[in-house]
C-alpha positions in Angstrom: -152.5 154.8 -51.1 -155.2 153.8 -53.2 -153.5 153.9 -56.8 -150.2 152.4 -54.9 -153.1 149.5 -54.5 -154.1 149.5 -58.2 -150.1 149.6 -59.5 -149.6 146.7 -57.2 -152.6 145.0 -58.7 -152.1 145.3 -62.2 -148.8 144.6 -61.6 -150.0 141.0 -60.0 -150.6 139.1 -63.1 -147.1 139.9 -64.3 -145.7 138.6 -61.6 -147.8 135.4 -60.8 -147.5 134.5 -64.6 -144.0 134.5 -64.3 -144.3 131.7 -61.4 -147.2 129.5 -63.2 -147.8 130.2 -66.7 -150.7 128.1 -66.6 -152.2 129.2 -63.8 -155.9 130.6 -63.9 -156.4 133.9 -61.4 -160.1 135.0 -60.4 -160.8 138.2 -59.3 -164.5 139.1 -57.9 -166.3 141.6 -56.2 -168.8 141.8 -53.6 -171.3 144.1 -52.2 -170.5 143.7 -48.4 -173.1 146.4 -47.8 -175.7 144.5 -49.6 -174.3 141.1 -48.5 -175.2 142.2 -44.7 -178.8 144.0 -45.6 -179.8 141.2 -47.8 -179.0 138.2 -45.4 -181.5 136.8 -43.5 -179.6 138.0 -40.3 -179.0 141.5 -42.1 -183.2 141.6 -42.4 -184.1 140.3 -39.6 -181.7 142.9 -37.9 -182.6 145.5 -39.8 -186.7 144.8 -38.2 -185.3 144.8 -34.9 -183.4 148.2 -35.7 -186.7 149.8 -37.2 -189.1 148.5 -34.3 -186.5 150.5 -31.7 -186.7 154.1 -34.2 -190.3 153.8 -33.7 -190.2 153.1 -30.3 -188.0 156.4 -30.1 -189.7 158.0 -32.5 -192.7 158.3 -31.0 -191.1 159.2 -27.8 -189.9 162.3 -30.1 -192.9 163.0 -31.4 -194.6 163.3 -27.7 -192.2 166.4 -26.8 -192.5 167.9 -30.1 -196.5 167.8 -29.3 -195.4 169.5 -26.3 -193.5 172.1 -27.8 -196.0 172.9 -30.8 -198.7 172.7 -27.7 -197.0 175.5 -25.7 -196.3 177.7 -29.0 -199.8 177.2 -29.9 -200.7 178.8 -26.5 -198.2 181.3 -26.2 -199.6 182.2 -29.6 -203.5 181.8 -28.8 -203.3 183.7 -25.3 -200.3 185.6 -25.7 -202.6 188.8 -26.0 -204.5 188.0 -22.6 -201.4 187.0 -20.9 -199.3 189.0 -18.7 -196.3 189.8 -19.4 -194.3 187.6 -16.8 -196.8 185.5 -17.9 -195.4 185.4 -21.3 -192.1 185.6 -20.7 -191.9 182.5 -18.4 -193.7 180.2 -21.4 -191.1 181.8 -24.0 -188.7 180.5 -21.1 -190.4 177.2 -20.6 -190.6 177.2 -24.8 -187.4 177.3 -25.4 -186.3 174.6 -22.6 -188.5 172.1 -24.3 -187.0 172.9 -27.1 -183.6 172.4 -25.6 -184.6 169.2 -24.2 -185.9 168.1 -27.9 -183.0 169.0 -29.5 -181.0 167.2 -26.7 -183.6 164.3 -27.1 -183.2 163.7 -30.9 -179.2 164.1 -30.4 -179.0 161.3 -27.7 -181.7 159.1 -29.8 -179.3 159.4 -32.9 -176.3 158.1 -30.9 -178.4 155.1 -29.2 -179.9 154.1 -32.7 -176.6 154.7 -33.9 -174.8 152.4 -31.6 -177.7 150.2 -31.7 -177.3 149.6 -35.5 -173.6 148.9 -34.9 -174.5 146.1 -31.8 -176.9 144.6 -34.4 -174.9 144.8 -37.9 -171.2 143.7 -36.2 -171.6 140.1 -35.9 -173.1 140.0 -39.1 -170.5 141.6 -40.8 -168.2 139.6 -39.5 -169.9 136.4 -40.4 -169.9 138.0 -44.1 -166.9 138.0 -44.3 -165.8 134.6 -43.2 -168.2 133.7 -45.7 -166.3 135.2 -48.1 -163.2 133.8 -47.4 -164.4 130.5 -47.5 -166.3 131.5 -50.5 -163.0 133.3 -52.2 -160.6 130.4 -50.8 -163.2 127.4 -52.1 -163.9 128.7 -55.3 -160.0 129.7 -56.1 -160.6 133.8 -55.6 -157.3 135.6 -55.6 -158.4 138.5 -54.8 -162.4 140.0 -53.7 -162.9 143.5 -53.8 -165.7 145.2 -51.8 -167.8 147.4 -54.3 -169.8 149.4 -51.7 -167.1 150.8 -50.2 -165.7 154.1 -52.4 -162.1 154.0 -50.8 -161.6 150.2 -53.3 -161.1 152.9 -56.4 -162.9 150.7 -58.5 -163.9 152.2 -62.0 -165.7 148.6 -63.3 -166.9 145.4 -62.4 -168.1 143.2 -65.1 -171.5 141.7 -63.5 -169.9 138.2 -63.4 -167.5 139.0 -61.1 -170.1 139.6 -58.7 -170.4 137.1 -55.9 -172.5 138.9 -54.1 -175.4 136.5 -54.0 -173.4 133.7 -53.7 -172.4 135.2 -50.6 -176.1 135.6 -49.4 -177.4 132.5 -50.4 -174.1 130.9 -48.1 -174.8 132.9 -45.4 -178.9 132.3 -45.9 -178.4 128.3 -45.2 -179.4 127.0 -42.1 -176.4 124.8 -40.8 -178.2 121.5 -40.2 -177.2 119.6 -37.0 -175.3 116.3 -36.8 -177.0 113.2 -37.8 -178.5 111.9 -34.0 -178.3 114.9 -32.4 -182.2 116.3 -31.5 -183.6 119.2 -33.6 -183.1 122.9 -31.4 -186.1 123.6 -29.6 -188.4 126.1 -31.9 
């Protein structure tokens, strides 16, 4: 698929020079990756993400203090203890493990799907901005560098348009002339 992509490309230039001989093709790259982390949005997201991992995190951290607190006992007084004694904190030991590992698995998936409620509308919003970038600035083609399925062996540094792209999508759209300023 991918080298059908780079035939077909290399065999563009041929063809398109055929139809206008004096026609000028530009070909950039972007970092969509970096174009979503490194907008405002992207950062600002990407705070909102962090303050929920905490959040969770330390919810995690409470029943691993409640684990490491029951080993520690099992441990401390397992010598003293009676044997049903012992047996039913090995029990309740290894439910609280259970529950932590079930814990951590469901706190991946929420952050998870968290990151992707958070990240989609910016995404999309990077890459309308590069159309209009690529379309404006007479782009025939934009290829995305952070993703490894492109194939793409080099990208001279000029191509780049990454910053472009977050510097467009940085600007605060400024209301029509008349119309009152949104309230802060």
């Amino acid at each position: 698929m991918v080298r059908a992509f780079l035939a077909a490309l290399l065999l563009l230039p041929v063809s398109l020079q055929a139809q206008n001989a004096t026609a000028v093709f530009k070909i950039g790259v972007v970092d969509l990756a970096g174009a979503v982390e490194g907008s405002d949005a992207g950062q600002a997201a990407a705070a909102q993400w962090n303050e929920r991992a905490n959040e969770r995190g330390s919810d995690l951290q409470a029943k691993q203090d409640q684990v490491r607190g029951a080993e520690a006992r099992l441990q401390a007084e397992g010598t003293g203890m009676s044997e049903v004694a012992i047996q039913q904190l090995s029990r309740d030991i290894e439910r609280m493990t259970t529950d932590l590992n079930r814990m951590n698995e469901d706190i991946q998936i929420e952050l998870d799907g968290y990151r992707q409620e958070l990240l989609l509308p910016i995404a999309q919003k990077v890459d309308e901005t590069i159309r209009q970038y690529a379309q404006e600035n007479g782009f025939l083609l934009v290829l995305d560098v952070s993703n490894p399925d492109v194939g793409l062996a080099f990208a001279n540094d000029a191509a780049n348009i990454t910053e472009n792209i977050i510097e467009l999508m940085n600007v605060v759209e400024e209301p029509p002339p008349g119309d009152p300023p949104p309230p802060v």
